[in-house]
C-alpha positions as CSV (number, residue, x, y, z in Angstrom):
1,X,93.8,87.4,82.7
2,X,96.6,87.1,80.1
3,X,94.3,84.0,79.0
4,X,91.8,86.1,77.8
5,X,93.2,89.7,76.2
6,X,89.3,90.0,75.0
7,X,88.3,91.2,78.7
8,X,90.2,94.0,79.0
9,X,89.1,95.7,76.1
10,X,85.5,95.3,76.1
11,X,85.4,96.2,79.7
12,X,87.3,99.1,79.0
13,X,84.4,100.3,76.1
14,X,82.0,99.2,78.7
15,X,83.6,101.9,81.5
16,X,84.0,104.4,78.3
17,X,80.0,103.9,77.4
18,X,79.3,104.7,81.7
19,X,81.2,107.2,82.4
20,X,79.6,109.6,80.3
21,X,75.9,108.4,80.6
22,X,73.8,111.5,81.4
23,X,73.3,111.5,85.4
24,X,69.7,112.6,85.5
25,X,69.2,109.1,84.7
26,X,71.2,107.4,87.5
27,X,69.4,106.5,90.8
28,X,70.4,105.8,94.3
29,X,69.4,103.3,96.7
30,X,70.1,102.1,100.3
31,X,69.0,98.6,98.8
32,X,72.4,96.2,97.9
33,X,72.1,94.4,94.7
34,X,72.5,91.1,94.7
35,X,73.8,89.2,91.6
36,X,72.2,86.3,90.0
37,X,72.9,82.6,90.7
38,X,74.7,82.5,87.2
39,X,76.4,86.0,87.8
40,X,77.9,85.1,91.4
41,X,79.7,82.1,89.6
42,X,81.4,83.7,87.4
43,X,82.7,86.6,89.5
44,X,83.6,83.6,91.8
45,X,85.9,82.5,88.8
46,X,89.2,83.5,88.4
47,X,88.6,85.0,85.1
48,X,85.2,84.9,82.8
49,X,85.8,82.3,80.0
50,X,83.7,83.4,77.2
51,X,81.8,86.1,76.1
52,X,78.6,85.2,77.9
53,X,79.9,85.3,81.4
54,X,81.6,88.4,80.4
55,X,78.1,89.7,79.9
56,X,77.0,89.1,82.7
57,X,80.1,90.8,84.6
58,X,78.9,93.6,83.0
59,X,75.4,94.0,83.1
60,X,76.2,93.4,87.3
61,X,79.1,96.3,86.6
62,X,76.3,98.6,85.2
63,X,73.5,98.0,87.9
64,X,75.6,98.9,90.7
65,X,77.4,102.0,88.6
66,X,74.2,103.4,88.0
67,X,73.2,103.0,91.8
68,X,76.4,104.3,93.6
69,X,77.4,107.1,91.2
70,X,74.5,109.8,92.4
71,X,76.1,109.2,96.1
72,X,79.9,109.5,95.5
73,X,80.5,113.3,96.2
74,X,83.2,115.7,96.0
75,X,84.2,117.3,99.6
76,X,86.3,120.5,99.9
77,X,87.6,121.4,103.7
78,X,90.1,124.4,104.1
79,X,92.3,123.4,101.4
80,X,91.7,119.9,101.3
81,X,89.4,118.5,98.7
82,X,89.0,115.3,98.2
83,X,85.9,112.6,97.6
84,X,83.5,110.9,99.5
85,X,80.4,108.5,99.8
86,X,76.9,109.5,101.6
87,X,76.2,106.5,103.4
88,X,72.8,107.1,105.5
89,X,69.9,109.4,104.7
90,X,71.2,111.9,107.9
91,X,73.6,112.5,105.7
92,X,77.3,110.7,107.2
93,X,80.0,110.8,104.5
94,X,82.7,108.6,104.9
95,X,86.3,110.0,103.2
96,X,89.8,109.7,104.4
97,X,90.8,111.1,107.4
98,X,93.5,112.9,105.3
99,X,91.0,114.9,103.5
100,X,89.0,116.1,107.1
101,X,92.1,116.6,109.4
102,X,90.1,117.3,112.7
103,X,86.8,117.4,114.1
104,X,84.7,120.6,113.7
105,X,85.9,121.7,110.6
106,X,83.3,123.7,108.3
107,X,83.4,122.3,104.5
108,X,81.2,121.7,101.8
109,X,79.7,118.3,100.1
110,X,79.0,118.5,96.4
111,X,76.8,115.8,94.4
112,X,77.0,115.0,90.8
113,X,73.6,116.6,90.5
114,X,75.4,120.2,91.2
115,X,73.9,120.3,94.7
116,X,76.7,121.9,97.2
117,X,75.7,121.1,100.4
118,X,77.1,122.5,104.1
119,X,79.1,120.3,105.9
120,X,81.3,119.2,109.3
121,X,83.9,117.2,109.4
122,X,83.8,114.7,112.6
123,X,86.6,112.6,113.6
124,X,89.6,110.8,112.0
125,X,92.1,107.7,112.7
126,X,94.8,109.0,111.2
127,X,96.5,106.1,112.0
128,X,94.3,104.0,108.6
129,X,93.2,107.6,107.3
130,X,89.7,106.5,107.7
131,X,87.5,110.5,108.3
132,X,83.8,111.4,108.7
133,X,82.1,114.4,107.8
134,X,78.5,115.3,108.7
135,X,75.9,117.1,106.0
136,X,74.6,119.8,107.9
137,X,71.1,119.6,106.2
138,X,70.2,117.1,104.5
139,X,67.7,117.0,101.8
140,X,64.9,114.3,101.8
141,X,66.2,113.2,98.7
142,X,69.5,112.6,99.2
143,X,71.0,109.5,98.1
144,X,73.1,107.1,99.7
145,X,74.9,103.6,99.4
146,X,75.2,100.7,102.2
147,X,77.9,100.0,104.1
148,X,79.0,96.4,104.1
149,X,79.3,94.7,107.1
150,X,80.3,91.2,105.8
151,X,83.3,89.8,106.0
152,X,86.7,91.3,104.8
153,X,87.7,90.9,101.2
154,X,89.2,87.8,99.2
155,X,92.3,88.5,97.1
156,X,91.0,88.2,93.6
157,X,87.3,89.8,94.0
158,X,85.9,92.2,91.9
159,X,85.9,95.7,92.9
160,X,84.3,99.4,91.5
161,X,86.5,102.3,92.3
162,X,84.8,105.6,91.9
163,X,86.0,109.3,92.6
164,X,85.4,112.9,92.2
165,X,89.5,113.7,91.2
166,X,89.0,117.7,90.5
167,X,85.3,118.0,92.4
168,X,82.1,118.0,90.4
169,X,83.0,119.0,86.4
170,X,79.7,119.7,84.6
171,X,79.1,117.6,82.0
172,X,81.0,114.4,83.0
173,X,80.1,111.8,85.9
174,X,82.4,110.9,88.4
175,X,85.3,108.4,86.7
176,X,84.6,105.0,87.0
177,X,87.5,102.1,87.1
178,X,86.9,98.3,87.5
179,X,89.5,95.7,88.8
180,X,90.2,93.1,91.6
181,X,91.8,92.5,95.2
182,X,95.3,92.4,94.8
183,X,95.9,91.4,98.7
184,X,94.5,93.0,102.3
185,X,96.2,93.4,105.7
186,X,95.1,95.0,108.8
187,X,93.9,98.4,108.2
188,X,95.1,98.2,104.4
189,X,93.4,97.2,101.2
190,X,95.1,97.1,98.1
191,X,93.6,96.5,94.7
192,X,95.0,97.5,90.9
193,X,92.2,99.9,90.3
194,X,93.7,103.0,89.2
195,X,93.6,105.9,91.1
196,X,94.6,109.9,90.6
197,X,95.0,112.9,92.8
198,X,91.8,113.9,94.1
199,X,90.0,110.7,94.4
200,X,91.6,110.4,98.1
201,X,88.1,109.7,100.1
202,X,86.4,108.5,97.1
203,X,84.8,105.2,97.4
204,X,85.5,101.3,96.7
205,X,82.3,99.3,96.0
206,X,81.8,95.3,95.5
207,X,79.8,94.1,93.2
208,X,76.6,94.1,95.1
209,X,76.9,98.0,95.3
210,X,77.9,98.2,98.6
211,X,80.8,100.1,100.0
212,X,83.7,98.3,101.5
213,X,86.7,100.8,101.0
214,X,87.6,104.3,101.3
215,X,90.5,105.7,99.1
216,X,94.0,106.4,100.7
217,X,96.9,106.7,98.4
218,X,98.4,105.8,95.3
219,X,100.5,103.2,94.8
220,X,104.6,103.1,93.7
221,X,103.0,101.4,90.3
222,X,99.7,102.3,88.5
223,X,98.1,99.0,89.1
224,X,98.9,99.2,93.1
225,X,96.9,101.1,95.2
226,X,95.4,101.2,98.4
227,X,92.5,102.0,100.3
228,X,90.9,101.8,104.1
229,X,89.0,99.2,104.5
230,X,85.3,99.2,105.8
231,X,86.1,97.1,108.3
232,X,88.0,99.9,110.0
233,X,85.4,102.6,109.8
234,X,83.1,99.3,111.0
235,X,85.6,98.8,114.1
236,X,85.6,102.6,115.0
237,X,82.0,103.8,113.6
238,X,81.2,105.2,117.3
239,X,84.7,107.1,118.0
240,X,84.7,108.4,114.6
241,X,80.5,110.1,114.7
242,X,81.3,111.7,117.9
243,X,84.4,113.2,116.2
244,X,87.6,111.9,117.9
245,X,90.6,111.9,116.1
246,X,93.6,110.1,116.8
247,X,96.6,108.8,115.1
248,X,99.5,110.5,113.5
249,X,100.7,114.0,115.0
250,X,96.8,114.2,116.2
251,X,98.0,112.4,119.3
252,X,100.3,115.1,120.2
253,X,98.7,117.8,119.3
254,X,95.1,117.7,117.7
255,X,95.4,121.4,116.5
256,X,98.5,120.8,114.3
257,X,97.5,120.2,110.6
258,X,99.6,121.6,108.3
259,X,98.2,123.7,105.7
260,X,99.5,124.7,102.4
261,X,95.9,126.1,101.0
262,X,96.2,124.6,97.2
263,X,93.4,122.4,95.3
264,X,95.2,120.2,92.5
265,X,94.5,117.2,89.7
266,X,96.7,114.8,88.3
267,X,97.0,115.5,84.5
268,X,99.6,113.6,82.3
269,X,101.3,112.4,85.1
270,X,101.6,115.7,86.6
271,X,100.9,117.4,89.9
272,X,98.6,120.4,88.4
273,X,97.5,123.3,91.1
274,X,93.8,124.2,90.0
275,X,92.6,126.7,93.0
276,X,94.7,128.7,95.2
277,X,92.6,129.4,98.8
278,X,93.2,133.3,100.2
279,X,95.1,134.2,103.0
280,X,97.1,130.5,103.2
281,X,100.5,129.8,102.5
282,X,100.7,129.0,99.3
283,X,99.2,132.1,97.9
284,X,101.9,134.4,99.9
285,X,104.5,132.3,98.3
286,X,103.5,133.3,95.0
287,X,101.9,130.1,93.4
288,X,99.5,130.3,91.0
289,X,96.5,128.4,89.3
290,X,98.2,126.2,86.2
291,X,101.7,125.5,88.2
292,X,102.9,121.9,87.8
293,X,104.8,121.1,91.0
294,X,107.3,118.6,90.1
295,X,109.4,117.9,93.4
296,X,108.8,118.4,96.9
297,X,112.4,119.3,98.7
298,X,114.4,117.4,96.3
299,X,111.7,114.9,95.6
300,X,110.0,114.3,92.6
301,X,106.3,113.7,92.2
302,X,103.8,113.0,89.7
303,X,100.2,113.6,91.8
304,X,98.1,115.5,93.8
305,X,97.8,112.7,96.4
306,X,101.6,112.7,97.1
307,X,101.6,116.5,97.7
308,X,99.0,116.2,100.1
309,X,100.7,113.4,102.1
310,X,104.3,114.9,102.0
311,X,102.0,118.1,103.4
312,X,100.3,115.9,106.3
313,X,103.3,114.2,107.7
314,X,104.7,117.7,108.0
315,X,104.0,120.3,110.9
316,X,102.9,123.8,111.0
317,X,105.8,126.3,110.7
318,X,108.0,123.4,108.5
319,X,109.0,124.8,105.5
320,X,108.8,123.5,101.9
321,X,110.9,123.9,98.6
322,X,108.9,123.4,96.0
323,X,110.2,123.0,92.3
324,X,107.4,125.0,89.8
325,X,107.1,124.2,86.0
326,X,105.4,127.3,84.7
327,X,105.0,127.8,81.8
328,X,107.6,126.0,80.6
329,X,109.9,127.7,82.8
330,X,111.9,125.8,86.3
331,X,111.0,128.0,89.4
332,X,112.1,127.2,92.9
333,X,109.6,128.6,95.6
334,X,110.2,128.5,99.5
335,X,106.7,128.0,101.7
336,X,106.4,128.3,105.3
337,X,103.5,125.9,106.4
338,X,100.7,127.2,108.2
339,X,98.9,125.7,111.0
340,X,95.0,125.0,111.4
341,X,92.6,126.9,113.7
């Protein structure tokens, strides 16, 4: 890409121009779009060459935008929120299995339109933190995206990352960010899309609008991230709608997610706390909306997302140190992790 500087900068005022486009005029459909002849070339090509085929990429970019965005949803379980995709009219969201926990957990499913929907989560492989969560009723016109089912991913393709970091914030549609393949193994993805705290569960689309990756983590560098691949939800669709969950600490004991009971964003780098739930851990310890936690037990850390994972691989009754910039002032605060129920 070094070849052309050009493509970086008008994609980036093309992603500027979508991201705020008003979303009653976004639609959804289970329908995949299909690029031209001339299109499929040129996201075949290692890089666009000329201005032309760099219209193309985008007018592609904005057709399957404007079909996926109305079905990429914010999702909110007992302290864990996250995003997620509606992929069938019944309802089925796919998010990470990090953002559900366990089976038979009651949560909530927010579109872009405002709608907050009821919701259940169903099971989990902890093991690729691929999760499913079931709308409890679903409206006739709710929109949703197809799941691919071709084959895996090609270093070098052309991705759509999309995510509610934050949940639903009126007035601005769910951030968009455009980029490529970097490489795949099994049960991993990993593309240079950027992500932030919040978009864990959010979805990864191709460029026929179709989703073939669910967000996990962010990477150790901005341009390095990763995501579960379809593939895996493909592999495990049945396990996962009857709500098994496996993997992780879930084999020991399904019952033991941790909870801390804190809703955050990334801002500046920063791990921001946005929502404090009642009666859960963190609230007893005394933190508050607007602390930026800035190191986990001696460890520093700059997201949401690596809160919530240092959280996960712990286990009920473990106990935190948190380091608290409030304020402008250092604080250390001691938590005791609770346990699910």
């Amino acid at each position: 890409m070094k070849r052309f500087p050009f493509v970086r900068s008008l994609l980036s005022l093309v992603l500027s121009a979508v991201v705020v486009q008003p979303l009653a005029a976004q639609t959804a459909s289970p329908v995949s779009l299909e690029p031209t002849a001339d299109t499929a070339k040129v996201l075949a090509a290692r890089a666009p060459t000329n201005a032309a085929e760099l219209k193309l990429i985008q007018d592609q970019l904005l057709k399957v935008i404007d079909r996926v965005m109305p079905a990429t949803v914010a999702v909110e379980i007992r302290g864990a929120a996250g995003s997620g995709v509606i992929v069938n009219k019944e309802g089925l969201v796919l998010t990470a299995a990090h953002v559900v926990g366990r089976a038979g957990r009651r949560g909530w499913v927010q579109l872009p339109d405002g709608r907050r929907l009821r919701g259940t989560s169903l099971g989990a492989n902890h093991e690729v933190d691929a999760g499913m969560m079931q709308i409890d009723e679903p409206p006739d016109d709710l929109p949703f995206i197809p799941v691919s089912t071709g084959p895996a991913l090609d270093p070098g393709q052309w991705v759509v990352t999309i995510g509610q970091p934050g949940g639903i914030v009126k007035d601005r549609a769910p951030p968009v960010r455009f980029g490529r393949v970097l490489f795949r193994d099994e049960g991993l993805l990993c593309t240079d899309c950027e992500l932030v705290g919040g978009d864990s569960g959010g979805p990864l689309f191709d460029m026929k609008g179709e989703v073939v990756g669910i967000h996990s983590s962010i990477g150790p560098m901005v341009t390095h991230n990763f995501h579960v691949p379809v593939t895996c939800f493909n592999k495990d669709w049945d396990r996962l709608a009857k709500g098994d969950v496996w993997g992780g600490h879930y084999d020991d004991d399904p019952n033991a997610r941790p909870l801390l009971g804190v809703r955050g964003s990334a801002e500046a780098g920063t791990c921001v706390i946005t929502a404090i739930f009642p009666g859960l851990p963190a609230e007893g310890a005394g933190v508050k909306v607007g602390d930026v936690i800035t190191a986990v037990d001696g460890r520093p850390i700059n997201t949401f997302d690596e809160l919530q994972r240092i959280v996960f691989h712990k286990n009920p009754g473990d106990r935190l140190k948190l380091e608290i910039d409030r304020a402008g002032k250092t604080l250390e605060i001691s938590v005791r992790l609770g346990g699910d129920e």
